[in-house]
C-alpha positions as CSV (number, residue, x, y, z in Angstrom):
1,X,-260.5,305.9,-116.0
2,X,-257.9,303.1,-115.3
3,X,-254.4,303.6,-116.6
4,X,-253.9,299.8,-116.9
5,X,-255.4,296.5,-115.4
6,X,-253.6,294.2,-114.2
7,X,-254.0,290.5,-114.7
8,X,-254.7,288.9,-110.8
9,X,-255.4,285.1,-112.7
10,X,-256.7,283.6,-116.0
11,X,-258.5,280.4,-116.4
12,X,-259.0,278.8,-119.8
13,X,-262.0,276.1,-120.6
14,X,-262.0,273.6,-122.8
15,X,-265.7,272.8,-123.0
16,X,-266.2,269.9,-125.0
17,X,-270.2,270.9,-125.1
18,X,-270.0,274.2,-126.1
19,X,-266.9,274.1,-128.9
20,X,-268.8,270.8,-130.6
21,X,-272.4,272.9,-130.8
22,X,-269.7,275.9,-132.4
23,X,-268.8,273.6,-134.9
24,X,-272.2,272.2,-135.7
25,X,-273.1,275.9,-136.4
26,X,-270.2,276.8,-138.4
27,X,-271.1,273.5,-140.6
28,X,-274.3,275.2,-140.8
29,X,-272.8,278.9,-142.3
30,X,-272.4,280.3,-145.2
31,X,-269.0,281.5,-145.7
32,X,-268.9,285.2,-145.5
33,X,-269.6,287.0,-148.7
34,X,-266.9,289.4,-148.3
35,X,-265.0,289.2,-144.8
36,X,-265.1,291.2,-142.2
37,X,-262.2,292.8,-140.0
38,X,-262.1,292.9,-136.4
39,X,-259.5,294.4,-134.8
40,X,-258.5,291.5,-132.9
41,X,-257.1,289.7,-136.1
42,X,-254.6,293.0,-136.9
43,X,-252.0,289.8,-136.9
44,X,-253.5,287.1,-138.3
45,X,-250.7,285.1,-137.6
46,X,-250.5,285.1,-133.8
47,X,-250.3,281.8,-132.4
48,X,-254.4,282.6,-130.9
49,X,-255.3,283.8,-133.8
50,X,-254.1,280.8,-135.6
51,X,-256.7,279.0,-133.8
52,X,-259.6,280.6,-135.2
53,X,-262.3,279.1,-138.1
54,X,-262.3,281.1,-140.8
55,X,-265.4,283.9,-139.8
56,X,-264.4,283.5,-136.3
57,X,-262.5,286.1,-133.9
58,X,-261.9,286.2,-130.4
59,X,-263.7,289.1,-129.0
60,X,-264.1,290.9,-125.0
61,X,-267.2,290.2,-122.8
62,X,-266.5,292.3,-118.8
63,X,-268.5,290.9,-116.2
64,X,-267.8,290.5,-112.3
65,X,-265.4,287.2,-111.4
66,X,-268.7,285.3,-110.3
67,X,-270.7,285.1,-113.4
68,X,-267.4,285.1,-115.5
69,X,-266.8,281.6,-113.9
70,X,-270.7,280.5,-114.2
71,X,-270.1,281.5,-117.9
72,X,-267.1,279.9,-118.4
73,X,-268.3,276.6,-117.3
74,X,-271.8,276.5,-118.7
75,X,-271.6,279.0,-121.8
76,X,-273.5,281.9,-122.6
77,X,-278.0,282.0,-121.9
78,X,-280.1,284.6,-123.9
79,X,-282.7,284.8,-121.5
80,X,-280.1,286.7,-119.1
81,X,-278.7,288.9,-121.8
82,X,-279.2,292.8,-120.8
83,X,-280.4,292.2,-117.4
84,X,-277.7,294.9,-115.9
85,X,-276.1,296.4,-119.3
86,X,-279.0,297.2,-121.1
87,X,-279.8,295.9,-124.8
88,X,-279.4,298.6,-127.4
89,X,-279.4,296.7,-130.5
90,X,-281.5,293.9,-129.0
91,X,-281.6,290.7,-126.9
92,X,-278.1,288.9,-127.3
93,X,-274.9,288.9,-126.1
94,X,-272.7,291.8,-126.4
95,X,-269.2,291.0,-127.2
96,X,-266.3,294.2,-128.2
97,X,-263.2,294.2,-129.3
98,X,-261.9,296.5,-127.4
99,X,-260.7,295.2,-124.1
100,X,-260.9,299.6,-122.6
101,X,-264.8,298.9,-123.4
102,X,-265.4,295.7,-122.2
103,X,-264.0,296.9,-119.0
104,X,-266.9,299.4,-118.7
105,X,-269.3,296.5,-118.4
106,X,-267.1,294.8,-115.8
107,X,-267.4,295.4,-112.2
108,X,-266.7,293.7,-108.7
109,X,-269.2,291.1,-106.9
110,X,-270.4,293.8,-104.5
111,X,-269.9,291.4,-101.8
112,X,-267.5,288.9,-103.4
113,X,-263.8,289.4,-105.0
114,X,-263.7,292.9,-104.0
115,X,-261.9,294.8,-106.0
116,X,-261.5,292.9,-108.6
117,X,-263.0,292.2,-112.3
118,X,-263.3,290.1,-115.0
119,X,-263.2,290.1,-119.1
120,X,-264.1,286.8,-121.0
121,X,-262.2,286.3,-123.9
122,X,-264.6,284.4,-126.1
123,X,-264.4,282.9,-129.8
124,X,-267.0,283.9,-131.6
125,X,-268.3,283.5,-135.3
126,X,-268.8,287.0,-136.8
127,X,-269.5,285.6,-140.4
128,X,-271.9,288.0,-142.6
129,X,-272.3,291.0,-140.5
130,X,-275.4,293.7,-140.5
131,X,-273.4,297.1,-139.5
132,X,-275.5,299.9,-138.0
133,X,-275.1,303.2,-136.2
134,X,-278.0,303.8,-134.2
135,X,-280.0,301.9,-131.5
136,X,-282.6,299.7,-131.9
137,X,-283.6,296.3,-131.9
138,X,-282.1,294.3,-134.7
139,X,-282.9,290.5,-134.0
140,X,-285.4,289.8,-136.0
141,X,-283.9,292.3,-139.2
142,X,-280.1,290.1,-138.6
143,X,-282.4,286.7,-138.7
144,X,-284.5,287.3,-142.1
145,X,-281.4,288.2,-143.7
146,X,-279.3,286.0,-142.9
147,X,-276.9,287.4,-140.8
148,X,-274.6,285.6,-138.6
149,X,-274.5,289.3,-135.9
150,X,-275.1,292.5,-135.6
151,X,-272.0,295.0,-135.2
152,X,-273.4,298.2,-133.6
153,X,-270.6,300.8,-135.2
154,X,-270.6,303.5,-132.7
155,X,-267.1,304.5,-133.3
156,X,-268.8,306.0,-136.9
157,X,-271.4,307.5,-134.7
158,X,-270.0,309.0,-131.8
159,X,-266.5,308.2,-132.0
160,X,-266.8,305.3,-129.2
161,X,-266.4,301.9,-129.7
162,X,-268.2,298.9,-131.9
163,X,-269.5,296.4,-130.4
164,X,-270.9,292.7,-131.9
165,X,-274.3,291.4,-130.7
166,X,-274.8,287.7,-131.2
167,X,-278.2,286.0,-130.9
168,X,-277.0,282.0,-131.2
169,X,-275.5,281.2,-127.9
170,X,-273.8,278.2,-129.6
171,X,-271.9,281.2,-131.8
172,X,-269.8,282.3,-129.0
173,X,-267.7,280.2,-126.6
174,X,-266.3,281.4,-123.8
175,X,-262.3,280.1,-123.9
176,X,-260.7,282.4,-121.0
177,X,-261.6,284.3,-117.8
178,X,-259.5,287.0,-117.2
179,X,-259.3,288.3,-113.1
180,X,-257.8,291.8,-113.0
181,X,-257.9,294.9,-110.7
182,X,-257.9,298.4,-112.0
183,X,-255.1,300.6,-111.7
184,X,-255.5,304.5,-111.3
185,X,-253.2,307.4,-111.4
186,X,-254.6,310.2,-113.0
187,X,-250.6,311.5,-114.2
188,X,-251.0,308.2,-116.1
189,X,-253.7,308.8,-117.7
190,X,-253.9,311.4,-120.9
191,X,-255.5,314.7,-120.5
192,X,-257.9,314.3,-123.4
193,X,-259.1,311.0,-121.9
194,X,-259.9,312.3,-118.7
195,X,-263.4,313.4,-117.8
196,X,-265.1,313.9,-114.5
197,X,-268.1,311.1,-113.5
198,X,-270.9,312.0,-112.6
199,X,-274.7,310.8,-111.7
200,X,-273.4,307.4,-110.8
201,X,-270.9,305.0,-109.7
202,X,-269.6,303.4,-112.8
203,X,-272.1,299.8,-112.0
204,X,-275.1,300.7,-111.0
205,X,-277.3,304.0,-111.4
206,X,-278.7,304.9,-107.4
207,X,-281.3,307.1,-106.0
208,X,-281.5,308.9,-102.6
209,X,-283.8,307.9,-100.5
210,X,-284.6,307.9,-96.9
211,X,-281.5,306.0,-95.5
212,X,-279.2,307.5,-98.0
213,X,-278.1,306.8,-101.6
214,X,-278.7,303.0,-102.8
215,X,-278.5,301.1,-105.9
216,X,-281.4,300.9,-108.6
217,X,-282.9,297.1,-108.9
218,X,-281.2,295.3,-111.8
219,X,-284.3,296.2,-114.7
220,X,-284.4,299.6,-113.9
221,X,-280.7,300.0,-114.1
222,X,-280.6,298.2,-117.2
223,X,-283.3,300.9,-118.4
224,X,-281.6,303.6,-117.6
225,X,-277.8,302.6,-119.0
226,X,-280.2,301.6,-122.4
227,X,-281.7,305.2,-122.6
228,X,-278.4,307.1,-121.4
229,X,-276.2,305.1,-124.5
230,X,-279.0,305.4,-126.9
């Protein structure tokens, strides 16, 4: 694992679209019943966190530099969600507060940008949220109860991370695009984090075929993350 990242550029939107259909949802919310935390807003009174609707957090979403720009200047689209990363609490987009696991999702263009990754750094409205442990598709549970997203606790479970599933598009808007490389230097790093990878190369799950190892297509690696996480 990295020891650090380190920032190449950021870009920050100000999408007039995207933040108006944000507030015509929030207008539309309930306030939450009993608030939820996020690590993110540990000091509420940071000058970005003083920029937040009450419900609302920023949160982490790693991608590749390419689609973090296409995101950042057209938003977030459902019918893309979990194409490479898999969907184990459902359709939606996946969102972590954790910027260590949203770099797991990140990886370089392949061809493009070598080298080099991308986290979003989205605002998002959390509101109510259903809290659950183990995989499975929650979607239509989170929508017939009234829940504004899903937060899949697996730092309970398995002492990971939680991540926040969100099935509005116009609940998250993307407000920065963060470049960065990773840095390694395993003296860095501490020896209880360290563990040897294996079966793949951190993006995409391969087989070995005639001409030598190469990469799954995009649904079956998607698959496979899924089953492996669930």
């Amino acid at each position: 694992m990295p020891y650090r990242l380190e920032v190449v550029t950021a870009f920050l939107s100000e999408h007039a679209g995207l933040c108006q259909a944000f507030q015509r949802r929030l207008s539309k919310s309930s306030p939450p019943s009993d608030p939820f935390f996020v690590k993110t807003m540990s000091d509420p009174s940071s000058a970005l966190n003083q920029r937040l609707d009450t419900g609302s957090a920023y949160l982490f979403h790693g991608t590749n530099p390419s689609s973090a720009m296409s995101i950042l200047k057209s938003g977030f689209h459902l019918e893309r969600a979990g194409l490479t990363t898999g969907k184990m609490f459902g359709r939606g987009i996946y969102l972590c507060e954790c910027s260590s696991k949203a770099d797991e999702y990140a990886r370089d263009s392949r061809t493009a940008f070598p080298g080099l990754r991308a986290l979003l750094v989205c605002r998002a409205y959390v509101g109510n949220v259903h809290v659950v442990t183990d995989a499975g598709d929650r979607a239509s549970f989170a929508a017939a109860h009234h829940f504004d997203c899903v937060c899949g606790d697996r730092e309970t479970k398995v002492q990971t991370y939680r991540e926040f599933v969100f099935f509005d598009e116009s609940q998250v808007v993307p407000e920065f695009a963060v470049i960065y490389r990773r840095q390694h230097d395993a003296n860095k790093v501490p020896a209880q984090m360290r563990t040897v990878a294996t079966g793949t190369n951190g993006r995409s799950w391969q087989i070995l075929g005639d001409d030598g190892w190469v990469n799954v297509s995009d649904k079956v690696n998607a698959e496979l993350t899924y089953a492996k996480s669930a």
